[in-house]
Structures are given as structure tokens and as C-alpha cells.
Legacy VTK file of the C-alpha trace (Angstrom):
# vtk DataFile Version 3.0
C-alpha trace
ASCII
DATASET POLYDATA
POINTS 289 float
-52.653 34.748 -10.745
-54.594 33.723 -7.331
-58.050 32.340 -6.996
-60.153 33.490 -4.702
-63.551 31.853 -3.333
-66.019 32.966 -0.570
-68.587 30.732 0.970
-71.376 33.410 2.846
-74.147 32.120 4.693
-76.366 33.194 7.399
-74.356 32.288 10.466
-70.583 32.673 9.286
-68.486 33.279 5.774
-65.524 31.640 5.209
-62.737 32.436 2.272
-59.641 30.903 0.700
-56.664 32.026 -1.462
-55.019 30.230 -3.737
-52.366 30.893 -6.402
-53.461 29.170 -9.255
-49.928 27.130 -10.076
-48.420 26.232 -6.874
-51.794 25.629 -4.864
-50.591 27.376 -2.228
-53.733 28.274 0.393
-54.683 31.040 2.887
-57.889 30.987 4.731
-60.183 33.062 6.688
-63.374 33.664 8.320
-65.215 35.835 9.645
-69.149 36.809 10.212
-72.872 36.411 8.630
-72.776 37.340 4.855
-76.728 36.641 4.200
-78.379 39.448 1.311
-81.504 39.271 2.234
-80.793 39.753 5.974
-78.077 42.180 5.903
-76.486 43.595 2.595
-74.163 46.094 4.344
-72.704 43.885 6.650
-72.656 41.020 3.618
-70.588 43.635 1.818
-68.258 44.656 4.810
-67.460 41.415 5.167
-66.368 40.274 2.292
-64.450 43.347 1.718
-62.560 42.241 4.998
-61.721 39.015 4.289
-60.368 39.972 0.779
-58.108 42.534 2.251
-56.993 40.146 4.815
-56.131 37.260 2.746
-54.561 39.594 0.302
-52.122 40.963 3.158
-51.796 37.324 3.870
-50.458 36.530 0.698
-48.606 40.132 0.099
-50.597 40.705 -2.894
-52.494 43.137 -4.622
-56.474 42.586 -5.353
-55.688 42.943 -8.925
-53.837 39.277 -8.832
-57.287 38.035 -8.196
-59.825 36.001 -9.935
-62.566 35.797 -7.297
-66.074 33.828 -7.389
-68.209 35.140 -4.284
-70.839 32.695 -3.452
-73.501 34.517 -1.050
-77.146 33.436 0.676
-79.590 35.569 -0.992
-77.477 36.471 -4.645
-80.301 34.790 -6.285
-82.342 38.109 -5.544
-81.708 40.308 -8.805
-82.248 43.337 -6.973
-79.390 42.253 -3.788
-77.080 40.675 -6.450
-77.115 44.489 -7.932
-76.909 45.996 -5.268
-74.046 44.137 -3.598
-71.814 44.475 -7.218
-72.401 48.383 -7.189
-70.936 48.763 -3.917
-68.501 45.953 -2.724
-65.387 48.146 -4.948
-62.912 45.732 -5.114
-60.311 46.495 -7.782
-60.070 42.252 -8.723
-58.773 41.232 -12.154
-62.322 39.957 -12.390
-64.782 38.311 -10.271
-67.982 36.768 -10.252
-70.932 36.784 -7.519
-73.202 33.891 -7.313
-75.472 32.236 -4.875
-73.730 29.846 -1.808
-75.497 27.106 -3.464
-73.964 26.788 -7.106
-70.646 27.259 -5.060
-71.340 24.127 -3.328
-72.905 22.553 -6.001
-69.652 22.598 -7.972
-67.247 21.331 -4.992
-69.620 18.806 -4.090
-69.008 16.429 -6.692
-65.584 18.354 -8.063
-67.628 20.220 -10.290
-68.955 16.782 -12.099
-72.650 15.890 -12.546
-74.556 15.179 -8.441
-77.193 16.423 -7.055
-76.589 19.013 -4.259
-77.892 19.674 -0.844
-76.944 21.812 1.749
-78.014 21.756 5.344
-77.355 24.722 7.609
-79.075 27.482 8.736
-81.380 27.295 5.365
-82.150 24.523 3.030
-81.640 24.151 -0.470
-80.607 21.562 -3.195
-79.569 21.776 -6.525
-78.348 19.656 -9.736
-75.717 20.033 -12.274
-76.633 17.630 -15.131
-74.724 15.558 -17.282
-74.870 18.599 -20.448
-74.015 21.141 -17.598
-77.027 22.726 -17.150
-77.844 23.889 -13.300
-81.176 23.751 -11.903
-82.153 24.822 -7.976
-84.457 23.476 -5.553
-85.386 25.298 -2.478
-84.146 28.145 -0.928
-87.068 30.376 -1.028
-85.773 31.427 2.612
-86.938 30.849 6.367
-90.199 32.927 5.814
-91.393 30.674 3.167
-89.632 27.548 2.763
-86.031 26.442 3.724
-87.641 23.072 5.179
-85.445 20.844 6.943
-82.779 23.669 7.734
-81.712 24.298 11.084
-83.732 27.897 11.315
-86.928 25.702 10.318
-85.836 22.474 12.844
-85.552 25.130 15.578
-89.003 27.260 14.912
-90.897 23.603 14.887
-89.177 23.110 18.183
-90.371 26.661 19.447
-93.925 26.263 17.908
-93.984 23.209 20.565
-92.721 24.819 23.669
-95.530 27.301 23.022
-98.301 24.142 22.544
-96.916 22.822 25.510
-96.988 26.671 27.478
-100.574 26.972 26.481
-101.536 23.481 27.910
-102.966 22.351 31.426
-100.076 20.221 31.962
-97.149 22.566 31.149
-93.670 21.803 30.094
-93.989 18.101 30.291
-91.212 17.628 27.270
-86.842 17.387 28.476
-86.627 18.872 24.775
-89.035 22.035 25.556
-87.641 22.272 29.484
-84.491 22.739 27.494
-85.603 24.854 25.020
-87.383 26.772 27.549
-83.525 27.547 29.396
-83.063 30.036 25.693
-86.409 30.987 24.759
-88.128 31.538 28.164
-90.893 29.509 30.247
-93.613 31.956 30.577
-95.493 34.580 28.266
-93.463 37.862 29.660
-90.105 35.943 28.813
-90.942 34.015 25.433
-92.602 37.328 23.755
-89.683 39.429 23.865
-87.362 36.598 22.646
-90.069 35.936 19.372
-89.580 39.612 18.788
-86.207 39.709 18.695
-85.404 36.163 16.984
-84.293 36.190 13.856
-83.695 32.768 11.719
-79.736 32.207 12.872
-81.672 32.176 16.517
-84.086 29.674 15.365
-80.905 27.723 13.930
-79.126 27.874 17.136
-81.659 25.846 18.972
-81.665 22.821 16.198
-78.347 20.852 18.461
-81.164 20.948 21.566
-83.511 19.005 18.792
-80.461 16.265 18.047
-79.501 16.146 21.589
-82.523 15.076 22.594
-83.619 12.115 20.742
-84.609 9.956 23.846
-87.373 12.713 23.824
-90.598 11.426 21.872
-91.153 14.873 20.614
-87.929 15.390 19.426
-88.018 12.308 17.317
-91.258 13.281 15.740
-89.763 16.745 14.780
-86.686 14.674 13.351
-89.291 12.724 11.289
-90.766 15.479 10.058
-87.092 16.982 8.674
-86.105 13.479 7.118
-89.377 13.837 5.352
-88.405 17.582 4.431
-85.450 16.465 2.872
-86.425 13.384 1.396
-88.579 15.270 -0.514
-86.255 18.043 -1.301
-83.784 15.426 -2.846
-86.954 13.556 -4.781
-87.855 16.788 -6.469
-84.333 17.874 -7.543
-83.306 14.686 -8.207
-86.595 13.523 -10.119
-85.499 9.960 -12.297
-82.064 11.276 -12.887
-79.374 8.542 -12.310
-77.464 11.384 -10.274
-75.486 10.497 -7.061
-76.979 12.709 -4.082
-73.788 14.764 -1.436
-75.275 16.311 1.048
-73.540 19.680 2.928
-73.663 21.950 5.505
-73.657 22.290 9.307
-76.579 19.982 9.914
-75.930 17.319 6.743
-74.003 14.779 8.973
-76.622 14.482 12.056
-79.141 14.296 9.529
-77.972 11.754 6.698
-78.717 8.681 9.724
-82.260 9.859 10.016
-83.081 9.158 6.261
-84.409 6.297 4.149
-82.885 3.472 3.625
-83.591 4.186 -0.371
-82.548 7.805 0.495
-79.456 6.095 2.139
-78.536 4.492 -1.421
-78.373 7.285 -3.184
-75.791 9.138 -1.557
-71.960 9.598 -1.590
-69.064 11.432 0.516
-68.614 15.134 -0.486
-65.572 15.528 -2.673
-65.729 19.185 -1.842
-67.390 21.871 -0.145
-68.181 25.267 -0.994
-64.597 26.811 -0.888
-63.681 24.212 -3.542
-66.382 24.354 -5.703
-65.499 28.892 -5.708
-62.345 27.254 -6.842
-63.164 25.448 -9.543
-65.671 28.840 -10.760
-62.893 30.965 -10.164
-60.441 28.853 -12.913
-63.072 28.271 -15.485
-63.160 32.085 -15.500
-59.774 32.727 -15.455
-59.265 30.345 -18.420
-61.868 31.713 -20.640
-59.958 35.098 -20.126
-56.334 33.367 -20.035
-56.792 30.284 -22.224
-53.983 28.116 -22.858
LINES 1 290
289 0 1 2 3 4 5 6 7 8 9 10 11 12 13 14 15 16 17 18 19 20 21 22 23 24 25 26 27 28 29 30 31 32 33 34 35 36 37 38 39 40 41 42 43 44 45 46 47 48 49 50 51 52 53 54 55 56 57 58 59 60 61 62 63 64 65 66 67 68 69 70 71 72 73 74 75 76 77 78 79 80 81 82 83 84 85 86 87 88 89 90 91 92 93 94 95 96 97 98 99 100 101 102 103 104 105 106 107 108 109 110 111 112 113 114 115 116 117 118 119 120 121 122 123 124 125 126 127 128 129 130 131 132 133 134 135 136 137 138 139 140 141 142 143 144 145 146 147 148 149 150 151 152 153 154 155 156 157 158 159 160 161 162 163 164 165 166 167 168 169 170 171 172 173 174 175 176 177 178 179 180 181 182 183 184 185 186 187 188 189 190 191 192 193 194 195 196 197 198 199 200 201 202 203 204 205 206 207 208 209 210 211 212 213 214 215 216 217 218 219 220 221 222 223 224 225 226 227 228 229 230 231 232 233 234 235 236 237 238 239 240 241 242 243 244 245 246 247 248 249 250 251 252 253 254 255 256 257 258 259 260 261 262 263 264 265 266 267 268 269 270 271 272 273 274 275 276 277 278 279 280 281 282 283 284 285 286 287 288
């Protein structure tokens, strides 16, 4: 039998094959495989990269025990939606939010307290009885503080501040921003318009690129605060170790705490592994030794 695990977020999805007794690995990526922003091309895509690896391998989807973790599964009415239609003949498969996937690889599927960094924000904890419990992730409209889609729309919100002042663009991190966004009203409101959050998310590197710039820093501040209090409120009293993940988690982890600082370990996994791990608990409650 193979295992199959897919990691979709907002900017990318990435997926690996592996036959469950020789570890032997494939791998593959392709684009954005967000619900909430785009179901059909969520569900193109991960019909794609299933077929692919498949070929890869030279097997058939029936040799596959899959775990799909996906942005925006936590929406009952998407993670319907997206089971109805994706048609994949596996032996079985599960789908389940990009989070729990990464909550189980983080710590190797062992107790921790999970947060993940990229274009969104979220964090979550698997306890020391197994239960799960999420933090977050309410999406860029709402929440996703501290994720590069939020990072970049504080950085925007302060070009336009700065547009709307006597003294112009007086910031290096807005004269930068203002190379992708536009420096005037005629050029910023048709990018607004158009933007959607893995736009906002693509400005976040100007943010960390630019922390000579006092306005940068204070927008850095105000994300270590984000996720400081992300991991406080997941976390709570629980003597949990703290892994952070995602695009952003590295550039971010020297901007926290000290006490933030103490709580945290390396990643033993990311979200590929922790699919993985999903993937063989199903196949041995269907297989069992």
C-alpha cells in the first residue's frame, strides 16, 4: 500500500508518495489549493498531483491511502463540497484542514503546540490524551493576524497614510511598496481592487527587508505581538513545547520574546509528514496488524 499526503495552502500545494514498507518517496507541487478562495481550482489541483505522483510511482489510485490537508476544510459546507466532486477512486482517504496536517508532523504526531506562518495564521494543540484544539484561522477578512496577507495589508494601510499626507512617501519601506502597489490614487485603486490576500502576502519580504526602516519595525512589533498572543491563547498553562511553521515562521521566531523564545523547539516535521503519519493511522485501523 502507498501513503499519500497533500499540504494546500493559499499560495502553493505540495504532495508526497510513499509506499508504506520501503519508504520510498515521490514529490510534487503545483498551485493554490485554498477552499474558501477557489474550490474548483483546489479540486483540479489535487486531482493533478495525485495522477502525477501515481504515474510517478506506476501505480493505480486504488494503492492509496491518502490524507488531504487543505486551507479552508474547516468550512462544513467546502469540506462537502470538495469530497462530492474531487472522484478519486483511493482505497480510502481522508480530507482535513492544512493545519491538523501540520500539527501532527510538527512534533511527529506527539503532544506541541502548533503554529503556522504563511500566507494565513493559525495555531493549534494536540494534548497529552490526544485531543486537538485550533486557534486562529478565521481567514484574512477577519483574523489570520501575524500572517503574511495581514503583515502586507498593515504595510499597504501605511503607504496610503503616508499618500494622504502633506509630506508624501517619506518611508524606504512605502517608496518600495509603492514600486507594486502604485504611488498615486489612479494607480493604487485599481491594484486594491484587484488584490486578493496571496497579493497582500507577497509584499510581507518588502516588510523584513526593510528593518532599518522605523516603520517597518513598528509593523514587525505589531506581528510579534500577533503571535505572541496567538501562542498564549493556544498554549494557555499547558507545559507544551511551541514549533512554529510556514513560509514566514523563520524571519519571525528572532522578533519574539525572550519568554516566547523559551518555549520553542525545531520542527520535527512539516505538513507532508504529519499527512503521513494521518494517512498510516488510517490505514492501520483498516489493516491492523
Amino acid at each position: 500500500m502507498y501513503l499519500l499526503a497533500v499540504d494546500g495552502g493559499g499560495s502553493k500545494t505540495l504532495a508526497r508518495l510513499q509506499h508504506s514498507l520501503s519508504d520510498q518517496q515521490w514529490q510534487a507541487a503545483g498551485g493554490p489549493a485554498q477552499l474558501s478562495n477557489n474550490l474548483e481550482l483546489a479540486i483540479s489541483t489535487v486531482r493533478q498531483l495525485s495522477l502525477q505522483l501515481c504515474q510517478q510511482a506506476g501505480i493505480g489510485l486504488h494503492q492509496v491511502m491518502a490524507c488531504i490537508g487543505l486551507a479552508g476544510a474547516g468550512n462544513p459546507q467546502l469540506h462537502s463540497a470538495f469530497c462530492q466532486q474531487l472522484q478519486l477512486d483511493f482505497a480510502a482517504w481522508q480530507l482535513t484542514t492544512d493545519a491538523r496536517t501540520s500539527l501532527y508532523g510538527a512534533n511527529n504526531g506527539q503532544p506541541v503546540v502548533m503554529v503556522a506562518l504563511g500566507t494565513g495564521s493559525v495555531a493549534m494543540r494536540l494534548d497529552q490524551n490526544g485531543s486537538e484544539q485550533q486557534t486562529g484561522g478565521w481567514g484574512f477578512n477577519i483574523g489570520d493576524e501575524g500572517g503574511g496577507a495581514w503583515l502586507g495589508k498593515l504595510a499597504v494601510r501605511q503607504l496610503l497614510w503616508q499618500l494622504d499626507s502633506d509630506e508624501g512617501l517619506t518611508s524606504p519601506l512605502t517608496r518600495a511598496l509603492s514600486q507594486h502597489c502604485g504611488d498615486n490614487v489612479s494607480t493604487v485603486l485599481p491594484w486594491l481592487k484587484q488584490a486578493l490576500a496571496t497579493d497582500f502576502a507577497a509584499l510581507a519580504p518588502l516588510v523584513f527587508s526593510h528593518q532599518s526602516c522605523p516603520l517597518a519595525q513598528q509593523i514587525l512589533r505589531q506581528q510579534a505581538a500577533a503571535i505572541s498572543k496567538l501562542i498564549h491563547c493556544c498554549r494557555g498553562e499547558r507545559q507544551l513545547p511551541v514549533v512554529m511553521l510556514g513560509g514566514l515562521a523563520a524571519s519571525s521566531q528572532s522578533l519574539l520574546s525572550a519568554d516566547i523564545g523559551k518555549l520553542l523547539q525545531a520542527p520535527r516535521g512539516d505538513a507532508l509528514d504529519g499527512g503521513l503519519i494521518l494517512a498510516a493511522r488510517q490505514l492501520a485501523r483498516i489493516s491492523p496488524v
